[in-house]
Biopython code that builds the backbone (N, CA, C, O; Angstrom):
import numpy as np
from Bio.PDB.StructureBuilder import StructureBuilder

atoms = [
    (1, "UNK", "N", (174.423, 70.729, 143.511)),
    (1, "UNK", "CA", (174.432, 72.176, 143.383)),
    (1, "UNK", "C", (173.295, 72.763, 144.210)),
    (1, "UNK", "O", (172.187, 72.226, 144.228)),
    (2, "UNK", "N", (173.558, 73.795, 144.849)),
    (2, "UNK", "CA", (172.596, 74.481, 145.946)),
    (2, "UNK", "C", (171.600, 75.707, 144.854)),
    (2, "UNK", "O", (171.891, 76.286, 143.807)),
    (3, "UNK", "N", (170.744, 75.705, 145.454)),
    (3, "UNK", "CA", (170.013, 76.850, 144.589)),
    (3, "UNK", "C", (169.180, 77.657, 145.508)),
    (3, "UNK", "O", (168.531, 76.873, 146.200)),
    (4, "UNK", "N", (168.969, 78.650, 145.754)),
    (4, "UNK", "CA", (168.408, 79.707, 146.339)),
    (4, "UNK", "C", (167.274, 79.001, 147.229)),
    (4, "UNK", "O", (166.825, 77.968, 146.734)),
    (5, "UNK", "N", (166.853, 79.314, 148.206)),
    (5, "UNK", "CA", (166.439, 78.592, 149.111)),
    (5, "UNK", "C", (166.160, 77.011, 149.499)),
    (5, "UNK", "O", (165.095, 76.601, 149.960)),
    (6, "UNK", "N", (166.755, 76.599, 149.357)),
    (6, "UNK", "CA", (167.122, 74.886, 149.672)),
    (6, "UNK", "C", (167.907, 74.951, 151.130)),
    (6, "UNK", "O", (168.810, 75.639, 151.608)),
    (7, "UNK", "N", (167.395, 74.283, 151.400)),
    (7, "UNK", "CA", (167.829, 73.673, 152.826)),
    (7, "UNK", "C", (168.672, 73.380, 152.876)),
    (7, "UNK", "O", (168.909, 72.901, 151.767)),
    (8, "UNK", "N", (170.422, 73.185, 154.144)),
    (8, "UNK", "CA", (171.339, 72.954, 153.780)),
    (8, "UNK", "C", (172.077, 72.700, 155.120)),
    (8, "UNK", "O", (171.247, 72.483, 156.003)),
    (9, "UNK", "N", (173.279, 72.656, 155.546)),
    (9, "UNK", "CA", (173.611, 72.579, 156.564)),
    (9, "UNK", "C", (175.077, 73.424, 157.014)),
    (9, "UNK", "O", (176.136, 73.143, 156.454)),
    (10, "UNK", "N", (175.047, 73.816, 157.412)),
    (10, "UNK", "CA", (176.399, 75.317, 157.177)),
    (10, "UNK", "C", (177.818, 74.412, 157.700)),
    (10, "UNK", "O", (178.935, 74.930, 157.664)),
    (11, "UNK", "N", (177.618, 73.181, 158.122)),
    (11, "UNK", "CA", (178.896, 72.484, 158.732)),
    (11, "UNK", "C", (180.170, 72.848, 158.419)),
    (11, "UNK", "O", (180.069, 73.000, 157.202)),
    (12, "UNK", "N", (181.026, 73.032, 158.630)),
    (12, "UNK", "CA", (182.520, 73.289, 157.834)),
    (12, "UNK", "C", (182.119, 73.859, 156.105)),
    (12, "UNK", "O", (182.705, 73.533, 155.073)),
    (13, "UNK", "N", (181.152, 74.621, 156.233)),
    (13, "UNK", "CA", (181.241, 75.481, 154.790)),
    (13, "UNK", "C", (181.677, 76.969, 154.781)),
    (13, "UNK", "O", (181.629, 77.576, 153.712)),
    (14, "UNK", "N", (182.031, 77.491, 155.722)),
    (14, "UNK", "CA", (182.023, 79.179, 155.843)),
    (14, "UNK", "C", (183.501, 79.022, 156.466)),
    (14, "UNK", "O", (183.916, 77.960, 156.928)),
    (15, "UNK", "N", (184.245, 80.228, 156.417)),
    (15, "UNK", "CA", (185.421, 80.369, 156.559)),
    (15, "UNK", "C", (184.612, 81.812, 157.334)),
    (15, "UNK", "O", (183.847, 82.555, 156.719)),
    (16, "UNK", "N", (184.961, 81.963, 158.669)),
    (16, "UNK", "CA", (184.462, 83.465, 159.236)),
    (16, "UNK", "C", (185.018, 83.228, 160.930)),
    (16, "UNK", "O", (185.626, 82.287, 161.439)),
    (17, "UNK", "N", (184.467, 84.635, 161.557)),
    (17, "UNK", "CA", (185.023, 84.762, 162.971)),
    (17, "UNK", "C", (184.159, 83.580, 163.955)),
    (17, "UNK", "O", (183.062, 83.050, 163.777)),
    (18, "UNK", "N", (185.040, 83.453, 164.908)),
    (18, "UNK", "CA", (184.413, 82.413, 166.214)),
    (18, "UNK", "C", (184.435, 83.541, 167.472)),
    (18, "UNK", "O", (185.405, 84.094, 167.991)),
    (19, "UNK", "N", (182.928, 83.673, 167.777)),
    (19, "UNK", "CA", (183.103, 84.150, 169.227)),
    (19, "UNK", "C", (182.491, 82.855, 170.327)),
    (19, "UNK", "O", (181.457, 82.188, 170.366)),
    (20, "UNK", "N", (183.608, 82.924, 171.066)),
    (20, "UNK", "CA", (183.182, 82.114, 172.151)),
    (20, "UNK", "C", (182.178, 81.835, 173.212)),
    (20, "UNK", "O", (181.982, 82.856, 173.871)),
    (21, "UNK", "N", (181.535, 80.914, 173.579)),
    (21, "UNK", "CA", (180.219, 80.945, 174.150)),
    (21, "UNK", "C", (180.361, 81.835, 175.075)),
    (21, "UNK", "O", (179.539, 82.719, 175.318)),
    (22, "UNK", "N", (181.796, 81.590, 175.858)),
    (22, "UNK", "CA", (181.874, 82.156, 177.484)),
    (22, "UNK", "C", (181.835, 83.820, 176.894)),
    (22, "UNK", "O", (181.305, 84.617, 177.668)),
    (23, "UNK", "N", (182.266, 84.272, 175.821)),
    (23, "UNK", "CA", (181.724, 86.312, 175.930)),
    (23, "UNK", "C", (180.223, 86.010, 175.513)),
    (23, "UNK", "O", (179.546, 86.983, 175.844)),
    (24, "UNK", "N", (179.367, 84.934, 174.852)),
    (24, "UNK", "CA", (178.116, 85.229, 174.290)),
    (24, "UNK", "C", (177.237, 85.104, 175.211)),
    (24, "UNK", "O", (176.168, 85.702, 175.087)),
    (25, "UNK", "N", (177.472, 84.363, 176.252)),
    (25, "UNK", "CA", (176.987, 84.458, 177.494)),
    (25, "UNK", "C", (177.004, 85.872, 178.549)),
    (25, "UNK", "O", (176.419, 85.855, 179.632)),
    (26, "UNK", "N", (177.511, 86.671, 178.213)),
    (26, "UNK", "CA", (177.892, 87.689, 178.781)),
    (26, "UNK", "C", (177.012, 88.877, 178.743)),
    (26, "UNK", "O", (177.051, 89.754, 177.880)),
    (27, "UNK", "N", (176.140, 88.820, 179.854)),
    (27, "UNK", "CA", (175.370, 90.109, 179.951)),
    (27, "UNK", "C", (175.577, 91.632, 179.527)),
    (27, "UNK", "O", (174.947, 92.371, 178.770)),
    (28, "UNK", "N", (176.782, 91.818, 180.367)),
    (28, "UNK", "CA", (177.571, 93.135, 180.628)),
    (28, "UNK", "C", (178.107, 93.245, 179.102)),
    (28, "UNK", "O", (178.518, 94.396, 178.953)),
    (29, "UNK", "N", (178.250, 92.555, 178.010)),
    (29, "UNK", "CA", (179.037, 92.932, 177.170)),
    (29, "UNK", "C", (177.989, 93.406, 175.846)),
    (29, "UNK", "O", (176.822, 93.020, 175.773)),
    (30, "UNK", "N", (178.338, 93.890, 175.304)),
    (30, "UNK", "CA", (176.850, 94.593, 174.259)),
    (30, "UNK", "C", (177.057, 93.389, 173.120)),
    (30, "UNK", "O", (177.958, 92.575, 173.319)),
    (31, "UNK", "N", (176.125, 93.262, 171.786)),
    (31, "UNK", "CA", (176.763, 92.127, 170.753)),
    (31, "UNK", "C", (177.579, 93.304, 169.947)),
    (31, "UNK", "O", (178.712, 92.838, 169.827)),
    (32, "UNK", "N", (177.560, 94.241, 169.507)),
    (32, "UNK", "CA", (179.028, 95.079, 168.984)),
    (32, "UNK", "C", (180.103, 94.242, 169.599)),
    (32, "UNK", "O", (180.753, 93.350, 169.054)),
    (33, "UNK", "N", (180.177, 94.668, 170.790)),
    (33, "UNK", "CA", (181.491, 94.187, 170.936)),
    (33, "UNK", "C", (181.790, 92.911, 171.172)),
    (33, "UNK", "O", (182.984, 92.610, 171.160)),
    (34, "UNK", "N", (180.873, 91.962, 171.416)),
    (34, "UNK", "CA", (181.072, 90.300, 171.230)),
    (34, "UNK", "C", (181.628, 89.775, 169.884)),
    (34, "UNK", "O", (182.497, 88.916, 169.735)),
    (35, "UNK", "N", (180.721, 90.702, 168.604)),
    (35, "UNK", "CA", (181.683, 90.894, 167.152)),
    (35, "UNK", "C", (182.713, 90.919, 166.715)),
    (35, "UNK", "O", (183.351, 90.339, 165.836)),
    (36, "UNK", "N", (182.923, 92.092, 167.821)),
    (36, "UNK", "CA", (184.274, 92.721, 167.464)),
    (36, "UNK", "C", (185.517, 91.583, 168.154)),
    (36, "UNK", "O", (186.693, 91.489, 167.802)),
    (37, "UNK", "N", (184.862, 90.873, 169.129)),
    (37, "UNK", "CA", (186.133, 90.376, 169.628)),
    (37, "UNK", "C", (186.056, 88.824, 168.751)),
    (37, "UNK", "O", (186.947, 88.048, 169.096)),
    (38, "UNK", "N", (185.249, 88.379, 167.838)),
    (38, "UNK", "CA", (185.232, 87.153, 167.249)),
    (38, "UNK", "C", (186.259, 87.819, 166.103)),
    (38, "UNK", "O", (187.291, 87.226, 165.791)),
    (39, "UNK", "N", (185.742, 89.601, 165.270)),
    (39, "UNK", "CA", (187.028, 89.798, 164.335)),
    (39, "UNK", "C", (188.260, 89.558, 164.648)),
    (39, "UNK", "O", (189.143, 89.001, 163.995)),
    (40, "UNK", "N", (188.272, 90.111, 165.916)),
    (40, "UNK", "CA", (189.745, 90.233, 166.023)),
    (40, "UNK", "C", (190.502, 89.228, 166.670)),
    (40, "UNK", "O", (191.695, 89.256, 166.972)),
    (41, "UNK", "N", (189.493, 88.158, 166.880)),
    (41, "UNK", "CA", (190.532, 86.769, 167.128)),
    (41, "UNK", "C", (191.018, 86.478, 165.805)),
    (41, "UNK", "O", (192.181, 86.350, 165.424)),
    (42, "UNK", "N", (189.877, 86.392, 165.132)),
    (42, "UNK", "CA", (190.449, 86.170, 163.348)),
    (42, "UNK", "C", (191.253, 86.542, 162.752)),
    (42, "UNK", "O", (191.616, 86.009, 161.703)),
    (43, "UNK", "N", (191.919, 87.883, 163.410)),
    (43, "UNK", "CA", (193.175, 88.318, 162.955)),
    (43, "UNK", "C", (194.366, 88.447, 163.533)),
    (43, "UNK", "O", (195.375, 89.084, 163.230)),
    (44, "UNK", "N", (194.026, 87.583, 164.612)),
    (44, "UNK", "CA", (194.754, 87.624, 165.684)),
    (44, "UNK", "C", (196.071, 86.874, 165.285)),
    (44, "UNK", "O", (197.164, 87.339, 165.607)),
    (45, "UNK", "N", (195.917, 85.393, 164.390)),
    (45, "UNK", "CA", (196.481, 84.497, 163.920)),
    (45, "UNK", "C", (197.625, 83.232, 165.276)),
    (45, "UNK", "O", (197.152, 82.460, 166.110)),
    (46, "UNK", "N", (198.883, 83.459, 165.024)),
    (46, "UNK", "CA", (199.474, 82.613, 166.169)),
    (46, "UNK", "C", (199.734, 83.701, 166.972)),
    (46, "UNK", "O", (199.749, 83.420, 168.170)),
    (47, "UNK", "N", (199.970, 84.993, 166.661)),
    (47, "UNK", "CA", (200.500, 85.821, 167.552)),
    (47, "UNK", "C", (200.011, 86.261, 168.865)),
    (47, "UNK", "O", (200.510, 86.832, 169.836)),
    (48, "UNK", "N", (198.796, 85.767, 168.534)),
    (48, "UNK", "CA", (197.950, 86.739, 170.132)),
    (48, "UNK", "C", (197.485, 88.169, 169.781)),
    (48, "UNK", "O", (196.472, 88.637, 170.302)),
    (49, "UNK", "N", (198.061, 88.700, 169.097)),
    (49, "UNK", "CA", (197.867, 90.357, 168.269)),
    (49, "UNK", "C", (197.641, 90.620, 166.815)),
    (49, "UNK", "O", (198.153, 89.995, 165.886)),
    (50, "UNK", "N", (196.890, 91.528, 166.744)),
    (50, "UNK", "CA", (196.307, 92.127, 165.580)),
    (50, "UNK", "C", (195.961, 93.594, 165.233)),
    (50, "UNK", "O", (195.189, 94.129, 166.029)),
    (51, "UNK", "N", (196.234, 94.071, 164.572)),
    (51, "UNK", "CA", (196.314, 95.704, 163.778)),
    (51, "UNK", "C", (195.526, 95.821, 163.034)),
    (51, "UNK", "O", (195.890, 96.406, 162.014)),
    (52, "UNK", "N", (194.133, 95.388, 163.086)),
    (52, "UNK", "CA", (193.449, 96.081, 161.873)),
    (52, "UNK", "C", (192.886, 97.596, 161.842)),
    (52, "UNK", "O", (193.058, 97.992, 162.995)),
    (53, "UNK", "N", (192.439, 98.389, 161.271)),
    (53, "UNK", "CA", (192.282, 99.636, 161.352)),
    (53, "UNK", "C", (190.608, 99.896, 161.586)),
    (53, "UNK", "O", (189.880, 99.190, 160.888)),
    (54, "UNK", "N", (189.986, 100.796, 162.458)),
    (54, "UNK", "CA", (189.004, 100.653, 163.218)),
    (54, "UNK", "C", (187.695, 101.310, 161.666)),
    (54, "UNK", "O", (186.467, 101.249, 161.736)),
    (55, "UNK", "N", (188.565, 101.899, 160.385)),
    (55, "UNK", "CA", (187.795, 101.751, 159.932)),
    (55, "UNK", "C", (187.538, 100.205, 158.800)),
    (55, "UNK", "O", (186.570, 100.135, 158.042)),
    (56, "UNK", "N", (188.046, 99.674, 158.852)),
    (56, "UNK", "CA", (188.101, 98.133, 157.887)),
    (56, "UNK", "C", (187.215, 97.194, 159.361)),
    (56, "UNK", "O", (186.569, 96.166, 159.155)),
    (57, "UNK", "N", (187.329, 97.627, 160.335)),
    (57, "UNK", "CA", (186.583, 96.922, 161.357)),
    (57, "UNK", "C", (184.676, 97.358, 161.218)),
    (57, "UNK", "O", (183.611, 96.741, 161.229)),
    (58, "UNK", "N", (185.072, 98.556, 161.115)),
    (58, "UNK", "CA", (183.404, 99.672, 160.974)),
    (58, "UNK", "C", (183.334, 98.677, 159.766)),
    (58, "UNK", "O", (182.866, 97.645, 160.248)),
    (59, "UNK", "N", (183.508, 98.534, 158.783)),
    (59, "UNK", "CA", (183.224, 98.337, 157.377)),
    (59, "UNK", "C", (183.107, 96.911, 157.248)),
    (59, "UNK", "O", (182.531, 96.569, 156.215)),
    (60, "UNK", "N", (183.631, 95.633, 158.284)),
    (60, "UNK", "CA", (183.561, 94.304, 157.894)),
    (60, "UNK", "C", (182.094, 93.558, 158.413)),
    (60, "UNK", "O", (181.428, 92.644, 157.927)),
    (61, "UNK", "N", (181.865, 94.740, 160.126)),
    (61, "UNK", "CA", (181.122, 94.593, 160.928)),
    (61, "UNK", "C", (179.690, 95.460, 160.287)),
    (61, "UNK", "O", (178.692, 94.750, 160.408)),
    (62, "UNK", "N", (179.502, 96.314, 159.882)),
    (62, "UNK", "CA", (178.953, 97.148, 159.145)),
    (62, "UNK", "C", (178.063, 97.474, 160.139)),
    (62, "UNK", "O", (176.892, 97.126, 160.291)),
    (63, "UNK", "N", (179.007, 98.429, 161.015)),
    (63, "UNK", "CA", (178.434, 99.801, 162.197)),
    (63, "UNK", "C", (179.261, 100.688, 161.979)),
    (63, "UNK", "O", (180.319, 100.408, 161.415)),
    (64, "UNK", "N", (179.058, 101.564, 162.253)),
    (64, "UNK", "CA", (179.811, 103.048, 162.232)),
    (64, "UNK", "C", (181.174, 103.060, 163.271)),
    (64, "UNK", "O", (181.210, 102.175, 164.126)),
    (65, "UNK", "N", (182.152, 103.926, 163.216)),
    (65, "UNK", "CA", (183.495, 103.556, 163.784)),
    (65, "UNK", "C", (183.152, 104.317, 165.384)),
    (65, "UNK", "O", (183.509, 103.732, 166.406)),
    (66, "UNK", "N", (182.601, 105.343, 165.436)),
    (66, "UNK", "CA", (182.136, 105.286, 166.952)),
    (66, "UNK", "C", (181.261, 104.002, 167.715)),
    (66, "UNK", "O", (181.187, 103.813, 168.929)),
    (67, "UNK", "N", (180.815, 103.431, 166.950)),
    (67, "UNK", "CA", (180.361, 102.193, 167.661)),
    (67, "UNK", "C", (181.429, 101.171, 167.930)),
    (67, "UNK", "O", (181.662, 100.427, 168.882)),
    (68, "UNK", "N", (182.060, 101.411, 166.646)),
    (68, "UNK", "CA", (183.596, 100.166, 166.515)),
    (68, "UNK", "C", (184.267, 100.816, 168.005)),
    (68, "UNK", "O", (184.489, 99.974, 168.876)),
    (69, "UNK", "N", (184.580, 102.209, 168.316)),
    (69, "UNK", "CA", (184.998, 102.885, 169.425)),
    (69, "UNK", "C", (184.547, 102.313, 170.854)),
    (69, "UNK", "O", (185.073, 101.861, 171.872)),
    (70, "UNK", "N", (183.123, 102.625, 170.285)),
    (70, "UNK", "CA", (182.496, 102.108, 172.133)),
    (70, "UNK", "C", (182.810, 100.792, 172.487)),
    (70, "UNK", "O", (183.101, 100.415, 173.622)),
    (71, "UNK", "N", (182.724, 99.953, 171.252)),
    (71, "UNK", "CA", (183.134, 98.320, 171.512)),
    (71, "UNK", "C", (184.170, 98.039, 171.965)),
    (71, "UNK", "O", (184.190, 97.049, 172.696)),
    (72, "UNK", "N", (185.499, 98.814, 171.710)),
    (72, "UNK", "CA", (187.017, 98.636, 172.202)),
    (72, "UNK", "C", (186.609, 99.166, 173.382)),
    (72, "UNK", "O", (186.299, 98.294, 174.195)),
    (73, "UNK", "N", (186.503, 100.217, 173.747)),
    (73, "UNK", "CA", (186.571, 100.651, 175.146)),
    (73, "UNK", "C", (185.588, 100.075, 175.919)),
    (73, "UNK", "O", (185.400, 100.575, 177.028)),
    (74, "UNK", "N", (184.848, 99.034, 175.543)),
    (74, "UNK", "CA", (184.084, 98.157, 176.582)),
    (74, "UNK", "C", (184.705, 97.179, 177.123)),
    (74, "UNK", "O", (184.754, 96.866, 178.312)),
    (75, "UNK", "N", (185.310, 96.569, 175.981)),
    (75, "UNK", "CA", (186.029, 95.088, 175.940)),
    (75, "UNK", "C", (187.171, 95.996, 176.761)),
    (75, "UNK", "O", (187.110, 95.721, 177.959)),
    (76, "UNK", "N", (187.986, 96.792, 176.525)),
    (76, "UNK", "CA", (189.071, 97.204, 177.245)),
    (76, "UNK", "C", (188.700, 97.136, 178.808)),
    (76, "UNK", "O", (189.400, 96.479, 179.579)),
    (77, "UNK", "N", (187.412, 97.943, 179.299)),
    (77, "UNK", "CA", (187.202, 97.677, 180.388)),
    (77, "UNK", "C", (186.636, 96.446, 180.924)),
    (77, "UNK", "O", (186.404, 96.610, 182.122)),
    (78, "UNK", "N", (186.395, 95.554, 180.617)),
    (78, "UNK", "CA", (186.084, 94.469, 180.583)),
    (78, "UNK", "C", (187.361, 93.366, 180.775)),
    (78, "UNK", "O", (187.313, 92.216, 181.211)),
    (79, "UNK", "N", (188.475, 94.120, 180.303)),
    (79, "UNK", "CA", (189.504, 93.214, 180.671)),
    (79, "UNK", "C", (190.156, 92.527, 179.961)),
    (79, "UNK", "O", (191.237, 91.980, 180.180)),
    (80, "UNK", "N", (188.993, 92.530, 178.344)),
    (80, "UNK", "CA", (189.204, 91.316, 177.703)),
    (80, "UNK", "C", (190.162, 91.765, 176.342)),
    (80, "UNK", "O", (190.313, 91.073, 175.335)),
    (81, "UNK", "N", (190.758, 93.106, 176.596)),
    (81, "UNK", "CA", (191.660, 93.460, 175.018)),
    (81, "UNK", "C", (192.719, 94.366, 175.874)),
    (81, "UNK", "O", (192.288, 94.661, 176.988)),
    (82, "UNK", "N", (193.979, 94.845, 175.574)),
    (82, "UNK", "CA", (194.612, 96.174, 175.367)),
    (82, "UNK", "C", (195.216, 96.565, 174.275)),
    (82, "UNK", "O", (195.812, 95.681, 173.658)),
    (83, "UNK", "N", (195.236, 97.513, 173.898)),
    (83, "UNK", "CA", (195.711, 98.268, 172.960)),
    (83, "UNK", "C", (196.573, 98.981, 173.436)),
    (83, "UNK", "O", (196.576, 99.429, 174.583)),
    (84, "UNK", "N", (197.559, 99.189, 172.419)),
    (84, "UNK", "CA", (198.662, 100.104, 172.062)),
    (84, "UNK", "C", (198.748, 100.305, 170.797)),
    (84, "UNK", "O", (198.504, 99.492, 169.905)),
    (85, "UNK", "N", (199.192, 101.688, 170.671)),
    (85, "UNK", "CA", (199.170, 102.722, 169.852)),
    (85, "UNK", "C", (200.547, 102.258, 168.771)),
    (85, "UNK", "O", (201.632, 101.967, 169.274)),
    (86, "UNK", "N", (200.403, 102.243, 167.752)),
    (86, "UNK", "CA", (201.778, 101.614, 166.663)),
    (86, "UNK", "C", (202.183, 102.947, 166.280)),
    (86, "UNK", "O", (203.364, 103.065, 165.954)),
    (87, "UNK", "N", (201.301, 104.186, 166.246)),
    (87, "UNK", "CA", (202.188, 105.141, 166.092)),
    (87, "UNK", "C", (201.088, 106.301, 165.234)),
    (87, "UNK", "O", (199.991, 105.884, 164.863)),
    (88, "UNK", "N", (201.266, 106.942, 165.118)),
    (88, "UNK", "CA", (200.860, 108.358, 164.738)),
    (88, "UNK", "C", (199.055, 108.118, 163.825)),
    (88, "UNK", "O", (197.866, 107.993, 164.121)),
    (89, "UNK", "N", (199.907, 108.172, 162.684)),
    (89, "UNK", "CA", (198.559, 107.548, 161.536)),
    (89, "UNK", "C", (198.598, 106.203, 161.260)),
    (89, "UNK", "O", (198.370, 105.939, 160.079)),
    (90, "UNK", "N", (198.848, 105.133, 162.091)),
    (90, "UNK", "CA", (198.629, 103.681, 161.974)),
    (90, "UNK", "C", (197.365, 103.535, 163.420)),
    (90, "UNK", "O", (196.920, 104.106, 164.416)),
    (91, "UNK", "N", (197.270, 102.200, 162.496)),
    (91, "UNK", "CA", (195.988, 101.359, 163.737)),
    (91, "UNK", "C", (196.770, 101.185, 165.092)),
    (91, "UNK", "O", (197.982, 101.289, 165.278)),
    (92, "UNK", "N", (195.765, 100.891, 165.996)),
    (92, "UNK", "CA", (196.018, 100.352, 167.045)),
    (92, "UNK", "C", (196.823, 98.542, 167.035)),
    (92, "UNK", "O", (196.338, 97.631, 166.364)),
    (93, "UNK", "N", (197.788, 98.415, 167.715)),
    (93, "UNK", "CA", (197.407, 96.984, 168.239)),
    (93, "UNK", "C", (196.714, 96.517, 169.140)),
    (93, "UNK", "O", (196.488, 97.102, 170.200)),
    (94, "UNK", "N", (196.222, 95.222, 168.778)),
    (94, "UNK", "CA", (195.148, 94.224, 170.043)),
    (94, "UNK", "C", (195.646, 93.647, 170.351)),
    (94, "UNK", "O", (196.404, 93.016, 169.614)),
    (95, "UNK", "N", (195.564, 93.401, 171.945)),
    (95, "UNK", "CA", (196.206, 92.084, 172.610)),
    (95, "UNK", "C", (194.785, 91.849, 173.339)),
    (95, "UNK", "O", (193.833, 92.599, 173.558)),
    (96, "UNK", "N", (195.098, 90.210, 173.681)),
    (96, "UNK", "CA", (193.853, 89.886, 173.985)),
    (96, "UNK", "C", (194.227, 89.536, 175.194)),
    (96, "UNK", "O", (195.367, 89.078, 175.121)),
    (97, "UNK", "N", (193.696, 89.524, 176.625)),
    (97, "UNK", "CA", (194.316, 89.367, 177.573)),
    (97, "UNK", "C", (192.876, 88.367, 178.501)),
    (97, "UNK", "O", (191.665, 88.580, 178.558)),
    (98, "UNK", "N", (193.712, 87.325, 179.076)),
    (98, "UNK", "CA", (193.237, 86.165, 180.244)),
    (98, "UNK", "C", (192.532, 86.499, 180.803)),
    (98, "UNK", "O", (192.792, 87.465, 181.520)),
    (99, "UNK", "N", (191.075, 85.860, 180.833)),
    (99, "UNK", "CA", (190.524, 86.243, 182.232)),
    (99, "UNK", "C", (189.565, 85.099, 182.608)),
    (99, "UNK", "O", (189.399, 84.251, 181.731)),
    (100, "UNK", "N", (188.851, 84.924, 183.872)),
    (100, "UNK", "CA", (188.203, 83.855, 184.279)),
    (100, "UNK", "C", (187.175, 83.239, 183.379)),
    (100, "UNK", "O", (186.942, 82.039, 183.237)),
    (101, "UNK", "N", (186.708, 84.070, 182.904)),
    (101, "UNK", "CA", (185.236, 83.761, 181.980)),
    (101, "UNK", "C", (185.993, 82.407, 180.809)),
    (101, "UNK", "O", (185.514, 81.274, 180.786)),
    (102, "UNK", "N", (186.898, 82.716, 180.148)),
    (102, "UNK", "CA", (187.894, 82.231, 179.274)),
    (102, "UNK", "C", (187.869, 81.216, 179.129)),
    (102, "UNK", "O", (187.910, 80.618, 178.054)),
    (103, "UNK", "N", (187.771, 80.639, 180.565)),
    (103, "UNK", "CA", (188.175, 79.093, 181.077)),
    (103, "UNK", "C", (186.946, 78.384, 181.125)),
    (103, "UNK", "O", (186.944, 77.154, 181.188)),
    (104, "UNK", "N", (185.766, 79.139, 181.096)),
    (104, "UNK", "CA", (184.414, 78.656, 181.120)),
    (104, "UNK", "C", (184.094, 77.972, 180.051)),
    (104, "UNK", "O", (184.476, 78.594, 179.060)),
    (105, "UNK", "N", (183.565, 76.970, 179.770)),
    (105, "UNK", "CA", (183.047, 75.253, 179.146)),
    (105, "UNK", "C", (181.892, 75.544, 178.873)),
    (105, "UNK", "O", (181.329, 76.200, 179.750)),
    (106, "UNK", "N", (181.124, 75.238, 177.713)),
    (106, "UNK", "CA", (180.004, 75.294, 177.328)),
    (106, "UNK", "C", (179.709, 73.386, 178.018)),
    (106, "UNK", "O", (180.656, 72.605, 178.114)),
    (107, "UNK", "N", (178.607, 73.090, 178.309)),
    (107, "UNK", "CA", (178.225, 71.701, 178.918)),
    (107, "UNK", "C", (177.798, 70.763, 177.238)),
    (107, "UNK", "O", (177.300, 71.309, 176.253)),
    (108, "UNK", "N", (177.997, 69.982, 177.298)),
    (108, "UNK", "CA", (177.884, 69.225, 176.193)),
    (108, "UNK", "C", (176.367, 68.983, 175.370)),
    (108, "UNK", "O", (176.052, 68.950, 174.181)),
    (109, "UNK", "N", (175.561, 68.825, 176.761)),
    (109, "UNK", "CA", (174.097, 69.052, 175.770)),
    (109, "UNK", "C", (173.952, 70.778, 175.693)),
    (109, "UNK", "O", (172.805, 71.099, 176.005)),
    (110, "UNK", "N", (174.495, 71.520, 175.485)),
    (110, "UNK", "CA", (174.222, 72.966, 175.382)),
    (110, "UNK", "C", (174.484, 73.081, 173.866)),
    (110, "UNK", "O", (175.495, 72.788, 173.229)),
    (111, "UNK", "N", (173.298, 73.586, 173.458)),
    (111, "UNK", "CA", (173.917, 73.489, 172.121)),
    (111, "UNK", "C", (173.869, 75.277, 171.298)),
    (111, "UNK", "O", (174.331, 75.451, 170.171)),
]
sb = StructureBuilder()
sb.init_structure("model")
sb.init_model(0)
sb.init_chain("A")
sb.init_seg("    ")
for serial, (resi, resn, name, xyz) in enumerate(atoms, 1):
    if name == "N":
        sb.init_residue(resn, " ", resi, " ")
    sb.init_atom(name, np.array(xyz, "f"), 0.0, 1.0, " ", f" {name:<3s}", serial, name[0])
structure = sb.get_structure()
C-alpha cells in the first residue's frame, strides 16, 4: 500500500494522454497546444477523429477556452489538426493530419 509521499515508480500505473516526443520537441508549438494534441489523440480512439467540446477540453486541461482556441488554431496552422464544423451548437471534429515531424524517432539513449 502506497502512502503519501513514498517513492514509487509511475510505470504502467496511470491511464492518461501520450504526446509524442516529435511535437515535444517542437519549438514553434506552445505546451497548450502540445496538451491539447496528447487530449485529443486520447479521444481520437481507432478512428483518427474526435468531437470533444472546447469547453470539456478548457476544463480537463484546466486553461480557459480562448487558450483551448489559440491552441487549435496553432496546431491547425501547424498542419498538425483540421477541423470541421458537425453543425450549429455541436463541437467541432478533429482530424489529425500527416506530417514530417511524425515520422521522427526519439534515439534510444534519449530518455
Amino acid at each position: 500500500m502506497m502512502n503519501i509521499g513514498d517513492i514509487f515508480s509511475p510505470y504502467k500505473i496511470f491511464n492518461g494522454s501520450l504526446v509524442p516526443n516529435w511535437i515535444m520537441r517542437r519549438k514553434e508549438i506552445s505546451s497548450t497546444s502540445k496538451l491539447l494534441y496528447g487530449r485529443l489523440s486520447q479521444y481520437s480512439g481507432k478512428s483518427g477523429n474526435c468531437f470533444p467540446s472546447r469547453k470539456s477540453l478548457s476544463k480537463e486541461l484546466g486553461v480557459s477556452i480562448i487558450r483551448i482556441d489559440r491552441a487549435i488554431k496553432q496546431l491547425k496552422e501547424c498542419g498538425l489538426i483540421k477541423t470541421k464544423q458537425r453543425g450549429l451548437s455541436k463541437s467541432s471534429r478533429y482530424f489529425f493530419m500527416w506530417q514530417k515531424w511524425c515520422k521522427e524517432r526519439t534515439k534510444r539513449h534519449e530518455k
